[in-house]
MARKOLKE-694729 format. One line per 5 residues: number of its first residue (from 1); for each residue x, y, z of N, C-alpha, C. Coordinates in pm, 1 decimal. Each point is the difference from the previous one (the first is absolute). Example, Ala and Ser with C-alpha at 12.3 -4.5 7.8 and 13.67 -1.06 7.14 Angstrom:
<recs>
1> 1319.0 -569.0 780.0 -89.0 119.0 0.0 90.0 120.0 0.0; -35.0 105.0 -72.0 82.0 119.0 6.0 -77.0 109.0 73.0
</recs>
This chain:
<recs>
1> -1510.8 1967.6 -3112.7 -38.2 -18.8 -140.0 29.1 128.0 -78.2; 93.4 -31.6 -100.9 29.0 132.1 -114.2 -127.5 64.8 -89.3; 5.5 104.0 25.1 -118.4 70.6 -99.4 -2.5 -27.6 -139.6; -89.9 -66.1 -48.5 66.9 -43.4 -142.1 -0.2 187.6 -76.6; 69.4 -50.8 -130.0 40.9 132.8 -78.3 -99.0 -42.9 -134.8
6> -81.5 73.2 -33.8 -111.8 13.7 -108.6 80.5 85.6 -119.0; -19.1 -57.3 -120.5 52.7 71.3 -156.9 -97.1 124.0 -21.7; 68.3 114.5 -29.8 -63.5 132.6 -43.8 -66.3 -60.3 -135.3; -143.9 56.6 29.3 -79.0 -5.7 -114.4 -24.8 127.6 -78.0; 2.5 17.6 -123.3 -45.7 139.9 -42.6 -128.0 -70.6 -151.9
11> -116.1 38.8 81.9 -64.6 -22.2 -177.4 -115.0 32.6 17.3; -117.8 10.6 -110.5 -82.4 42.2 -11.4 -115.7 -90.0 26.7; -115.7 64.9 126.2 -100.1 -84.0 13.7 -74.6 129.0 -53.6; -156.4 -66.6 38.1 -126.9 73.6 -114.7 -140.0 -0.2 136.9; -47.0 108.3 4.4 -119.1 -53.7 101.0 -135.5 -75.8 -22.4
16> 21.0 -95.0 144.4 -149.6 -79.0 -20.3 -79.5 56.5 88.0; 3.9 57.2 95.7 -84.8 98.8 79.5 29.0 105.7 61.4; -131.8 109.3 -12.2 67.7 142.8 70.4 -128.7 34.0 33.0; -8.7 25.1 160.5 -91.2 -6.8 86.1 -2.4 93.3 80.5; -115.7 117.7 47.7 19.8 69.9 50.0 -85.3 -59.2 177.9
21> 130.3 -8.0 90.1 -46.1 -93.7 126.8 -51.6 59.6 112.9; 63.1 106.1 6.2 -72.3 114.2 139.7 21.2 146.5 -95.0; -36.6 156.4 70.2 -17.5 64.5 -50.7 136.4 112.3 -52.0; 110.7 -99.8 28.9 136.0 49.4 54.5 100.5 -129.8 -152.3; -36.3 -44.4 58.2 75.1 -173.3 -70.0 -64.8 -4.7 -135.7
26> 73.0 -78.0 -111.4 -8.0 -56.4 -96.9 97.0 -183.5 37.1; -107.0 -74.6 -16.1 108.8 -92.2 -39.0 0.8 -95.7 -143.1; 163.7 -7.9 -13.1 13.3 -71.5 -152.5 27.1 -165.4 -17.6; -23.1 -23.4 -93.9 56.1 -126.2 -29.3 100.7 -26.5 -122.4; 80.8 -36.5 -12.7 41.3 -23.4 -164.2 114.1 -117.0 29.7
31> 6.6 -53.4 -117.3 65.7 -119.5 -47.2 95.9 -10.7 -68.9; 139.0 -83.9 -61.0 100.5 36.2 -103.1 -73.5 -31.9 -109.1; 24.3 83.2 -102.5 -45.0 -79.8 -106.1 96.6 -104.6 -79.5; 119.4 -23.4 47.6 43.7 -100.4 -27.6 -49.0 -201.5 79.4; -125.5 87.7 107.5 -88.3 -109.8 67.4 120.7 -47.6 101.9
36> 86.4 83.0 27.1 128.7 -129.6 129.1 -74.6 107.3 83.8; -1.8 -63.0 120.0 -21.2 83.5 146.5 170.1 2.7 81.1; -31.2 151.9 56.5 147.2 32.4 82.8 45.1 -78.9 133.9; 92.5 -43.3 34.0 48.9 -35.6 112.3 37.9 108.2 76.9; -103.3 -31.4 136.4 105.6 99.5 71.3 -32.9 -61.0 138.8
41> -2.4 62.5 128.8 -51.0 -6.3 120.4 -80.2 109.4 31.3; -91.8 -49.3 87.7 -86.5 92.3 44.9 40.9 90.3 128.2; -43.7 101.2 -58.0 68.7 184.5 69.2 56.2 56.9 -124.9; 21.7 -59.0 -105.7 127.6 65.8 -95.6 -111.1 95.5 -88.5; 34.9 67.4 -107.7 1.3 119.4 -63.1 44.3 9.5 -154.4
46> -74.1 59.9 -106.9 23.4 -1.7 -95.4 17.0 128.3 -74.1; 97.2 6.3 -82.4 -31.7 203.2 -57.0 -70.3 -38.6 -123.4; -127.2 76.1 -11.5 -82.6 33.7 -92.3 25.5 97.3 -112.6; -22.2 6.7 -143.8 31.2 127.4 -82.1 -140.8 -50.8 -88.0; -42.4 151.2 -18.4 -119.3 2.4 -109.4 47.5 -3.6 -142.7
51> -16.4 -32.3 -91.8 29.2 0.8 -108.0 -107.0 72.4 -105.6; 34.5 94.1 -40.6 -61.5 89.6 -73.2 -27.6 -46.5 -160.4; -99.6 0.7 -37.4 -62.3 -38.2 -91.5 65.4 59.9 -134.6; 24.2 -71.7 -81.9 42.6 79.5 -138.9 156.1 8.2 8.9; 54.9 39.3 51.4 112.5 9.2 2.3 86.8 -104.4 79.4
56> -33.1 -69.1 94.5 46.2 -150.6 105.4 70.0 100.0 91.9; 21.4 131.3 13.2 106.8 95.2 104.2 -35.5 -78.8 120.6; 101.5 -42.1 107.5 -58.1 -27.9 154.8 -5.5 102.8 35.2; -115.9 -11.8 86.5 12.3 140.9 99.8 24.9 -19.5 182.2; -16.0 117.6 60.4 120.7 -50.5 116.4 -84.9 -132.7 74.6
61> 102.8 -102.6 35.7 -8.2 -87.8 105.4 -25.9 53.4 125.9; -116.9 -69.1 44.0 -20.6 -1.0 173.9 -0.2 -132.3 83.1; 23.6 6.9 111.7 27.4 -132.5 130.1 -115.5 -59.4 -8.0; -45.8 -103.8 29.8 -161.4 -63.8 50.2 78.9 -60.8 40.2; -70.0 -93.9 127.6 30.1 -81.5 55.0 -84.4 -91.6 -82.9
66> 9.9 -142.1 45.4 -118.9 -111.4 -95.4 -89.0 -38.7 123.0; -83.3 -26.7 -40.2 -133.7 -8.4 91.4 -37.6 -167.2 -15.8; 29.7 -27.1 -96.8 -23.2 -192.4 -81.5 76.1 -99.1 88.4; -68.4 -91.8 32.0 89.1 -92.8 1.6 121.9 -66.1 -55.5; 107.0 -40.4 26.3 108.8 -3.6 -62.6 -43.7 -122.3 -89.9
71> -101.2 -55.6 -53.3 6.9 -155.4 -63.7 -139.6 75.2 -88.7; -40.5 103.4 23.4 -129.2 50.6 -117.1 59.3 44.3 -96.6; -116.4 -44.5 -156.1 75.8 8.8 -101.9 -20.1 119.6 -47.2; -64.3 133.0 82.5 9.9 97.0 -28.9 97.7 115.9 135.2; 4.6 94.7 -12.8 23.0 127.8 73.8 -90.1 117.2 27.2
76> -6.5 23.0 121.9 -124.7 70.6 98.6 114.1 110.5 21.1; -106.9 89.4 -40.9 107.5 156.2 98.2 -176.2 123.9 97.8; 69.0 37.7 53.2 -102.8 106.3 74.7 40.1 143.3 -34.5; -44.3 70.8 -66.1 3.4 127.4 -26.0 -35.8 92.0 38.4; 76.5 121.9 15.9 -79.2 143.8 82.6 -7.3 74.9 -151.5
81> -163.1 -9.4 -24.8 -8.4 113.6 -100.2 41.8 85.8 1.4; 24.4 74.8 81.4 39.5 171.2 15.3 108.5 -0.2 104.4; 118.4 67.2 -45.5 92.0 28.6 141.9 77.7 121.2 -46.0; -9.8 85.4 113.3 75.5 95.3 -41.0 -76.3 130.3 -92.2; -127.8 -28.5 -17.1 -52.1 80.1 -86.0 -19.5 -72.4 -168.3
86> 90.4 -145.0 -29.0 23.3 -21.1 -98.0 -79.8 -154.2 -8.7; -86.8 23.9 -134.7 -60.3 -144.0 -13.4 120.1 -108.3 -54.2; -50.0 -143.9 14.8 73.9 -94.4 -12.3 -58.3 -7.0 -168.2; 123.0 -61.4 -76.0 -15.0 -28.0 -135.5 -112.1 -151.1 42.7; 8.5 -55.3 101.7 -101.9 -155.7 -4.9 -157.8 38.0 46.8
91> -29.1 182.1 -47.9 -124.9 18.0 35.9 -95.8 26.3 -114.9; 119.9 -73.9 -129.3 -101.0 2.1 -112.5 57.6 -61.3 -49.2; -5.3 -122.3 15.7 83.3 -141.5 -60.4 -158.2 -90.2 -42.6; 60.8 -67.9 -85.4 -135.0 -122.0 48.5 60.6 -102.2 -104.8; -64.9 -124.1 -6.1 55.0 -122.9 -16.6 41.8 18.8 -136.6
96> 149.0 -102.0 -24.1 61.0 12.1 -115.3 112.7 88.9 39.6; -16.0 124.1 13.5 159.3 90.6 26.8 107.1 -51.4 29.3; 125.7 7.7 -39.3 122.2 -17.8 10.7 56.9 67.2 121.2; 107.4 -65.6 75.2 62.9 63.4 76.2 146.2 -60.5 -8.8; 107.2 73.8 26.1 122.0 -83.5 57.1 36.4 -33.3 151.8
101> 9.0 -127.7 28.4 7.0 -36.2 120.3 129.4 -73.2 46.6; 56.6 28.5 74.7 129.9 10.3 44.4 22.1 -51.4 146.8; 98.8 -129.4 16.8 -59.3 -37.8 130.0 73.6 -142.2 9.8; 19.9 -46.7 110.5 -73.9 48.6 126.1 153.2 75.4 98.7; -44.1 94.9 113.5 45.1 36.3 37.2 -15.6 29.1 166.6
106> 107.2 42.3 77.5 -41.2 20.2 121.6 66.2 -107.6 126.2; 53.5 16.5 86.0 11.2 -128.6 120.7 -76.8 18.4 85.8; -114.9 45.4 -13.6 -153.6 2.3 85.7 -46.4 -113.2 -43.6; 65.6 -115.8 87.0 -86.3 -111.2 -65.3 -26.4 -61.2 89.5; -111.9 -120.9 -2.0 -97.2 -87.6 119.5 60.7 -128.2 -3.2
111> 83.5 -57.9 44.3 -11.7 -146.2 -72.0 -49.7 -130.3 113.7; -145.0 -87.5 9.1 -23.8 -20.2 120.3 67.8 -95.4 52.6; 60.9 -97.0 -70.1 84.8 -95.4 77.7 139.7 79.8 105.5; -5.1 158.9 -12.5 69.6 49.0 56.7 -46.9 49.6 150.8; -131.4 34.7 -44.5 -66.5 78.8 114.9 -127.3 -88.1 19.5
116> 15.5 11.7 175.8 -124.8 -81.9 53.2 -114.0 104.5 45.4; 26.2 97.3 66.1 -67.1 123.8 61.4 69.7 100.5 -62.5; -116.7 101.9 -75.9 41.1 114.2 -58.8 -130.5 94.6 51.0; 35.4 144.5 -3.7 -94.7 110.7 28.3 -4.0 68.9 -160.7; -52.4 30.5 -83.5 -68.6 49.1 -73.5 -53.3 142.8 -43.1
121> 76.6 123.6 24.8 -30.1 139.8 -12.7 0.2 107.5 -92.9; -146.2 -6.5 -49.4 -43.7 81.4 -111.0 -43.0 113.4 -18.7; 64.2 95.6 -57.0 -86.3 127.2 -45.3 -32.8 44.4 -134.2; -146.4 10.4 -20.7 -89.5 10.4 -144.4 62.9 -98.2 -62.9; 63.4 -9.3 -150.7 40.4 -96.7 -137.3 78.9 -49.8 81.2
126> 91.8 44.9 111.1 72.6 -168.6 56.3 -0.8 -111.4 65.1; -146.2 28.0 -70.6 -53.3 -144.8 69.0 54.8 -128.7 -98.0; 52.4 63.8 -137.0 17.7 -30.3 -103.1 95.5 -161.8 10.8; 139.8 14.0 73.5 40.7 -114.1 -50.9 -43.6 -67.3 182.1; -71.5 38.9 64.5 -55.1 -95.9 135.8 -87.1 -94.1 -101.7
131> -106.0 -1.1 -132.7 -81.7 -26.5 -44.3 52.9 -92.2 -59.8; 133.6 8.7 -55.1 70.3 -97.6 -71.7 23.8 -163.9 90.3; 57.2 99.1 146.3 55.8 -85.5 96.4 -115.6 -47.0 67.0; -120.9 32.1 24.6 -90.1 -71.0 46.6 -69.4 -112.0 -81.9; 16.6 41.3 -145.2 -79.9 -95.1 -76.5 92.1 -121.6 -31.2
136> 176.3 1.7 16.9 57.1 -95.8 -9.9 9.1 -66.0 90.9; -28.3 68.7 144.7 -11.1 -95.5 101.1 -123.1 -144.9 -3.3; -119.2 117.6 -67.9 -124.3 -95.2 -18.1 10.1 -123.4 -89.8; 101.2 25.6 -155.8 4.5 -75.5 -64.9 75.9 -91.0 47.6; 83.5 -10.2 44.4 72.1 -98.2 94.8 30.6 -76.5 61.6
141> -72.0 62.3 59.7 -115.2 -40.6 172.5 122.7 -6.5 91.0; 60.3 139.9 -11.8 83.4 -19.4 145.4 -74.5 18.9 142.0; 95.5 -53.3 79.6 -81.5 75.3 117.1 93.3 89.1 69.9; 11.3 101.4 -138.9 83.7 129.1 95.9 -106.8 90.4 122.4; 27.4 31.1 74.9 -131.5 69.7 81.0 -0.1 152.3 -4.5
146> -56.6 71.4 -103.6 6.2 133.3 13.8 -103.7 98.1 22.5; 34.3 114.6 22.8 -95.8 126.2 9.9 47.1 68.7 -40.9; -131.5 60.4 -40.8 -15.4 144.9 -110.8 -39.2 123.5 81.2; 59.5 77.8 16.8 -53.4 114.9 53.9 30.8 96.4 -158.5; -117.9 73.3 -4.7 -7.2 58.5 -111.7 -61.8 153.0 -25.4
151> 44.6 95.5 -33.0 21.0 163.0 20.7 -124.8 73.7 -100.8; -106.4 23.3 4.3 -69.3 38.2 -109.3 -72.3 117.4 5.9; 0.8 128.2 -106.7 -37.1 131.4 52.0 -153.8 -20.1 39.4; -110.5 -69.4 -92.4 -134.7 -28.8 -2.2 -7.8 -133.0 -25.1; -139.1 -30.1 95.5 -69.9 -130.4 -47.4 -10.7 -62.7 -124.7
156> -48.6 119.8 -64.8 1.4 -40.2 -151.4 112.7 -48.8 -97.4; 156.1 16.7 104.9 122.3 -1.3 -75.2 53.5 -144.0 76.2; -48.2 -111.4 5.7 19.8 -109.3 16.0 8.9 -75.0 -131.4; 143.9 -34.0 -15.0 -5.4 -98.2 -132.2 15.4 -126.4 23.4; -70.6 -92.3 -67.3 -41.6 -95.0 -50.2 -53.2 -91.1 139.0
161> -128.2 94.9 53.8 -66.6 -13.6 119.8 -32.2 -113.9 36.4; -65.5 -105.2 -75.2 -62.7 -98.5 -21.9 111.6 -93.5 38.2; 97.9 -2.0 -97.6 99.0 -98.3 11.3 69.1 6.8 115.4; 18.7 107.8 38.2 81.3 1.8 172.7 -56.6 -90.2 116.0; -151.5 40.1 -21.3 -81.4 -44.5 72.2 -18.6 -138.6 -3.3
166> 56.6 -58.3 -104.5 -18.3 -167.0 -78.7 59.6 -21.6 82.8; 166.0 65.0 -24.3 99.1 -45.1 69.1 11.9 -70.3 176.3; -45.6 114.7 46.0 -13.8 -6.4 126.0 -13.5 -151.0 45.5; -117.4 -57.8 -52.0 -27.4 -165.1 36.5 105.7 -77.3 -84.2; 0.3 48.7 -149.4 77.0 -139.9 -74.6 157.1 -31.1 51.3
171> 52.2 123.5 45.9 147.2 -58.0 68.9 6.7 36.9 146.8; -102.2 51.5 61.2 -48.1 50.6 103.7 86.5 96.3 91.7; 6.4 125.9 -59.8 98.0 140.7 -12.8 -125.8 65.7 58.5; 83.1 101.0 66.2 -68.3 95.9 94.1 9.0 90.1 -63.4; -125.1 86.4 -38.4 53.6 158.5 -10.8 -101.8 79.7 58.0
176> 112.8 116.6 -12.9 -76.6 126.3 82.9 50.4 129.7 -130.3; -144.1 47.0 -6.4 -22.0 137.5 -124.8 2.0 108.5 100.1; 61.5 87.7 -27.7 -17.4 156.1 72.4 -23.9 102.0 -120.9; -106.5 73.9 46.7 -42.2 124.2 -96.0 95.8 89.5 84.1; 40.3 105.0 -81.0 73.2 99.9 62.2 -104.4 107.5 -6.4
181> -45.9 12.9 -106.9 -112.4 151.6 6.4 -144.9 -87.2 -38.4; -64.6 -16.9 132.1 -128.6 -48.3 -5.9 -106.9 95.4 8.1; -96.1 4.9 -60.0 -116.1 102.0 -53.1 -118.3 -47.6 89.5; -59.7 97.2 8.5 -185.5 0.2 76.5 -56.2 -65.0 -113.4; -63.0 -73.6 41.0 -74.8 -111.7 -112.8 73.3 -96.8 -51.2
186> 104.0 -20.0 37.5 77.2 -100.4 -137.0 -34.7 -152.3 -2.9; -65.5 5.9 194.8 -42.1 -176.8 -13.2 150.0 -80.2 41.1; 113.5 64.0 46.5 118.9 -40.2 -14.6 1.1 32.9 202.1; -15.5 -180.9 58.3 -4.0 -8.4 173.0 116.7 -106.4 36.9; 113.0 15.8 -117.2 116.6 -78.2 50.8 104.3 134.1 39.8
191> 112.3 -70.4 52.1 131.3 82.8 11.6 35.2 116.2 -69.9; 39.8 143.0 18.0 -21.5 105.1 -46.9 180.3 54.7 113.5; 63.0 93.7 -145.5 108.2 103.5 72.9 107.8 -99.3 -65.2; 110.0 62.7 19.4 120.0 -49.9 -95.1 90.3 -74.8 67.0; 62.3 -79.1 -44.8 17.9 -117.4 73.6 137.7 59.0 62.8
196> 28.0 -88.1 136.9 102.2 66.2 97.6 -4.9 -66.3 90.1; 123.0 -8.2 143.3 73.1 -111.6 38.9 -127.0 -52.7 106.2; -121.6 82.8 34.0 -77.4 -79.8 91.4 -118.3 -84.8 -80.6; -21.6 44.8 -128.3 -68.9 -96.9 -141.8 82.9 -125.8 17.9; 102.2 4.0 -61.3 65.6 -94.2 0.0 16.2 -85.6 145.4
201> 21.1 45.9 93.5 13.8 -79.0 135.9 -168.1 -64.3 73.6; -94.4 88.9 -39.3 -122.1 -85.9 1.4 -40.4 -95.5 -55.5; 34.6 -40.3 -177.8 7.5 -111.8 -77.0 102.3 -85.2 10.1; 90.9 29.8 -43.9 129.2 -74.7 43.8 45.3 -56.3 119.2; -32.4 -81.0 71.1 37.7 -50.0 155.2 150.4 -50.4 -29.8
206> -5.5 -79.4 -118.5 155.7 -71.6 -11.7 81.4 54.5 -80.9; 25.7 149.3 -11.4 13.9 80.3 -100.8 148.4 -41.9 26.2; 82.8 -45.8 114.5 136.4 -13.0 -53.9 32.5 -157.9 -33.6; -75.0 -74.1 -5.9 -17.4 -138.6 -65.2 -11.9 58.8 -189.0; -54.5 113.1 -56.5 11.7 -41.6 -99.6 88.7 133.0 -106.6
211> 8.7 -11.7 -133.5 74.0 36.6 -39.3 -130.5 109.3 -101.2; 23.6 131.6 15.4 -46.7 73.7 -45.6 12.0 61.6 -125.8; -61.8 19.8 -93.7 -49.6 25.4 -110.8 -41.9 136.7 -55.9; -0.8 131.9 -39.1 -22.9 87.4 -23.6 -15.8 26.4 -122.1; -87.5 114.8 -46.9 -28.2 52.4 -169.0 -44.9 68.8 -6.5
216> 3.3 111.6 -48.8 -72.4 157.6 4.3 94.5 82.5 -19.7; -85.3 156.1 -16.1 57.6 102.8 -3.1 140.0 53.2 91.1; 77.1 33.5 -58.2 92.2 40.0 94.4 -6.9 60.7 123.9; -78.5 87.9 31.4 -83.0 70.4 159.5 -25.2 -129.0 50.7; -69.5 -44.7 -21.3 -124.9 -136.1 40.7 124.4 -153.0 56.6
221> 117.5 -13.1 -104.2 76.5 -96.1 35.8 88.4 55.0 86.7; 54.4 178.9 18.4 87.4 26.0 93.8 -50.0 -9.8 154.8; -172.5 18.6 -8.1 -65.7 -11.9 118.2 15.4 -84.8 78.9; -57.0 -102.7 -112.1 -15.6 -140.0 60.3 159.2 -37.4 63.9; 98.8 -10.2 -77.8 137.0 -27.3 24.4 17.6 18.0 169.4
226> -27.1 125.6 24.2 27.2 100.6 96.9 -79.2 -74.3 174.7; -121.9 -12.5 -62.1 -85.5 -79.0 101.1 10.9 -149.3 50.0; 88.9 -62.9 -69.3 47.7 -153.7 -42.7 128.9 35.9 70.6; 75.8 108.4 2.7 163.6 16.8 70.3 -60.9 -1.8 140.7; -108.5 112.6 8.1 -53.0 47.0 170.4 -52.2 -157.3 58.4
231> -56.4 -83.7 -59.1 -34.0 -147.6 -8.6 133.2 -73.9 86.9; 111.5 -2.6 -40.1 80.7 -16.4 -21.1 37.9 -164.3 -86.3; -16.5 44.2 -114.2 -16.4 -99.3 -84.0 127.4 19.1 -103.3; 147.7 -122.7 18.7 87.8 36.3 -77.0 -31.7 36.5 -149.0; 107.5 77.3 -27.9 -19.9 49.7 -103.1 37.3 -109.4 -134.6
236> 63.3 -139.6 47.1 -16.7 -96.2 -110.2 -85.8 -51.5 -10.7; -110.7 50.7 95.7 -118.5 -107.5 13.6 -77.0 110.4 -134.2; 19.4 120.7 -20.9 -85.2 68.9 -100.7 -0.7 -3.2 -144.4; -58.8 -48.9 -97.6 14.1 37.5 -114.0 -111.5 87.1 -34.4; 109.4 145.2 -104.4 -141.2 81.0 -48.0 24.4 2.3 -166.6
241> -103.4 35.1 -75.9 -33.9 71.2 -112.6 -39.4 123.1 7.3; 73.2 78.3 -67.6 -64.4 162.9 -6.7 -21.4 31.3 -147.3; -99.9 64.7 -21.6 -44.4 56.6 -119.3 -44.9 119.6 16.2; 0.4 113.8 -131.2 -65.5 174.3 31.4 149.3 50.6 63.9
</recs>
């Protein structure tokens, strides 16, 4: 089956929500204001530009992946307030603001009539377009069979906790959370340390039955890559996203 090819969109949506979700994350919502919702597939990516008040100047575009379902009539992104020393312009946004949104983009894409067994590998915001691809699985109702193994510095930096946890039963997906830097007190008695080829070979039993999935930081996706080769898991079997 040919990947279908999606029309470049460029236009202006406006925000309907801006939410601060863990102590790390912001997440957004916004809509076109021309009211059409974007086509794309889930894994894909949109470039963002702030638009400066008074004058309409764009200012620079950045990557998000989309976090929404591909059939919601809005757009979900996950934000790192701070990187680099530098706050995000979406850490003082709030409903109404303009943005230019640009999109869709990327061949990080899920499509399930393609894939029956997939593995699922996240670090911090890239959990971002798994969220897309899990929630289209749900809307669906495929019965793709996947797992989430998912990379997180603190307990507290679990996004959209609740709903993962939904997940688990409504399409009945396995996951496994690893804290990498777990604290005295945190209350945090699951999986802990950064994920690597004997993580993966303890969860994964049919790890070369399925087709692997990656998203994160560049360190974090070269890791994983690396532990998935020692696996010996072809390398067409891998798709990654890198961001940072």
């Amino acid at each position: 089956m040919a990947d279908k090819v999606y029309p470049l969109s460029s236009k202006v949506y406006y925000i309907t929500e801006s939410d601060t979700e863990t102590p790390e994350v912001q997440i957004v919502r916004m809509k076109a204001k021309d009211g059409t919702a974007l086509d794309f597939d889930a894994g894909m990516f949109a470039m963002i530009s702030g638009i400066e008040k008074g004058t309409g100047k764009q200012l620079v575009a950045r990557a998000y992946s989309i976090a929404s379902e591909p059939k919601a009539e809005y757009l979900e992104f996950y934000i790192v307030k701070e990187h680099d020393g530098h706050k995000s312009y979406f850490t003082v946004t709030k409903p109404g603001d303009e943005y230019l949104v640009k999109g869709p983009y990327g061949q990080f894409k899920f499509v399930p009539e393609q894939e029956s067994k997939v593995l699922f590998i996240a670090g911090g915001t890239g959990l971002a377009p798994f969220m897309s691809m899990l929630r289209h699985i749900k809307l669906i109702k495929s019965n793709t069979d996947a797992i989430l193994l998912y990379s997180v510095k603190f307990p507290t930096e679990i996004i959209r906790k609740s709903e993962l946890e939904a997940l688990e039963s409504e399409i009945g997906m396995k996951m496994i959370v690893t804290v990498t830097r777990p604290q005295q007190g945190d209350g945090w008695t699951g999986q802990t340390g950064h994920i690597n080829a004997d993580m993966i070979k303890n969860y994964v039993a049919d790890l070369q039955e399925r087709t692997v999935y990656i998203c994160g930081p560049l360190a974090f996706v070269k890791a994983v890559k690396d532990a998935l080769a020692a696996l010996g898991v072809p390398n067409e079997k891998v798709k990654a996203d890198v961001w940072g």
